[in-house]
C-alpha positions in Angstrom: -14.3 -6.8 -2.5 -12.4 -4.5 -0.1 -11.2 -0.9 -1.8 -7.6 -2.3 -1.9 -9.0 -5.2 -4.1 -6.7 -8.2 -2.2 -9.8 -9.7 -0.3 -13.3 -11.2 -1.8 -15.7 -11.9 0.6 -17.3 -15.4 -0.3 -20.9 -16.1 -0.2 -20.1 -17.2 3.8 -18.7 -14.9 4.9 -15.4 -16.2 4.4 -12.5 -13.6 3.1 -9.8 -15.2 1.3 -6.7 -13.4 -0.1 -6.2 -12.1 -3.5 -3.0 -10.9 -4.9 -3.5 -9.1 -8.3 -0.3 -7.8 -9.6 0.4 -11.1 -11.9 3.2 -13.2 -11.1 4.6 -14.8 -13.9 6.3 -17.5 -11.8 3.0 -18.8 -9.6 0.9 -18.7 -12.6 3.4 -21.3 -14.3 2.8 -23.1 -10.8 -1.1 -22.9 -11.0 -0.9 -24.2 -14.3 0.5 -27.3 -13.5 -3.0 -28.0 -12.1 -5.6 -25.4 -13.7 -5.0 -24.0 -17.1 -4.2 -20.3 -16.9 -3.8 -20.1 -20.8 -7.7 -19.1 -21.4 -8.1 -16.2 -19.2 -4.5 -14.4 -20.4 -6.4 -14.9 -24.1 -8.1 -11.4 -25.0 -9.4 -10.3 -28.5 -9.2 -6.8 -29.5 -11.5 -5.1 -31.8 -11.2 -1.6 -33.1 -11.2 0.1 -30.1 -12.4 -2.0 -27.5 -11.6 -5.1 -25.7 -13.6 -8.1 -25.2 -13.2 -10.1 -22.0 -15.6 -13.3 -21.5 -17.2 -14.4 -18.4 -15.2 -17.1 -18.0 -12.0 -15.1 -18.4 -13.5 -12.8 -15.8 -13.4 -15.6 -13.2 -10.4 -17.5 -14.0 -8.7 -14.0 -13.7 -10.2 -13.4 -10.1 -9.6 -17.6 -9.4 -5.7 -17.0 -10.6 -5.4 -13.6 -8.4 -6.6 -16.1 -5.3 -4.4 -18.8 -6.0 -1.8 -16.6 -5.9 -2.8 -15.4 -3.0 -3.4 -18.6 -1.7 -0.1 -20.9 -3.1 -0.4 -23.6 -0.3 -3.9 -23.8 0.9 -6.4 -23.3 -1.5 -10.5 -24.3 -3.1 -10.1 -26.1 -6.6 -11.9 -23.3 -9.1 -15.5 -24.9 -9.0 -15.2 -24.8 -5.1 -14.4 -21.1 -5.8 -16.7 -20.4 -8.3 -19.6 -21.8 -6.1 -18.5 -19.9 -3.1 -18.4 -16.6 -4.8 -21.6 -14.6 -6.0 -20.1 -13.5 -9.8 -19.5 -10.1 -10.2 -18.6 -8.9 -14.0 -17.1 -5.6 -12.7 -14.9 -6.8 -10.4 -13.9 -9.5 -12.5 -13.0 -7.3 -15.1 -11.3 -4.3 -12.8 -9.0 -7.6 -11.8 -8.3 -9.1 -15.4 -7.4 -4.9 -16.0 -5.0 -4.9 -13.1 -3.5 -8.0 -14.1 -3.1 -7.8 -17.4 -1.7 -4.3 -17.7 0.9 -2.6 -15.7 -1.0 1.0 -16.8 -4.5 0.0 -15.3 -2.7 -1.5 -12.2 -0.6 2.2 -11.7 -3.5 4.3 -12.6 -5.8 2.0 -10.2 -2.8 2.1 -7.7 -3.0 6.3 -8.2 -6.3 6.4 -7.7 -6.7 4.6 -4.7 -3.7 6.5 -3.1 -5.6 10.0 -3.9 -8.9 8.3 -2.5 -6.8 7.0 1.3 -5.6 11.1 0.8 -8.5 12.6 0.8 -10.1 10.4 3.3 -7.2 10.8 5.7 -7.6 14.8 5.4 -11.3 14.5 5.9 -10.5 12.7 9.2 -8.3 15.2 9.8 -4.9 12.9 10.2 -2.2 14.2 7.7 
């Protein structure tokens, strides 16, 4: 997973595309042919949030697809190409599910490509 989180390295080598800002629209396309309804269900509790596994994937297989609207793996092909990572799974379902995480995630990487580019000394 790059810093910008829109590429996943496969277990190949092979970096595909992700686009993580949800699209309403495409994921009514990808559900003509893989049910997107699971991994938009979350239960809340108190004050935390429970996200399964398997919401964790279909999240990171939906930000793919739409990545990918043309040429893409079915989401076992996926699943089997990718070594599972809960963390990014869930920093993805975050940024796709709400518009806060995305903008403080978005805010955060901004201040990180600041920093960096003073440290280099660009400005």
């Amino acid at each position: 997973m790059n810093e910008e989180m829109n590429e996943l390295t496969l277990n190949d080598g092979t970096v595909v595309k992700l686009e993580t800002k949800l699209n309403i629209k495409k994921m009514m396309m990808i559900n003509k042919d893989f049910d997107t309804d699971e991994f938009a269900k979350m239960s809340v509790g108190g004050k935390s949030m429970d996200i399964s596994v398997m919401q964790g994937a279909q999240a990171v297989y939906v930000a793919y697809r739409q990545a990918n609207m043309t040429d893409y793996m079915s989401f076992y092909d996926f699943i089997d190409q990718w070594d599972f990572d809960m963390g990014v799974a869930s920093t993805i379902y975050n940024i796709m599910m709400f518009k806060k995480a995305r903008d403080a995630f978005q805010q955060s990487f901004d201040k990180q490509a600041k920093l960096i580019t003073v440290k280099n000394g660009k400005k």
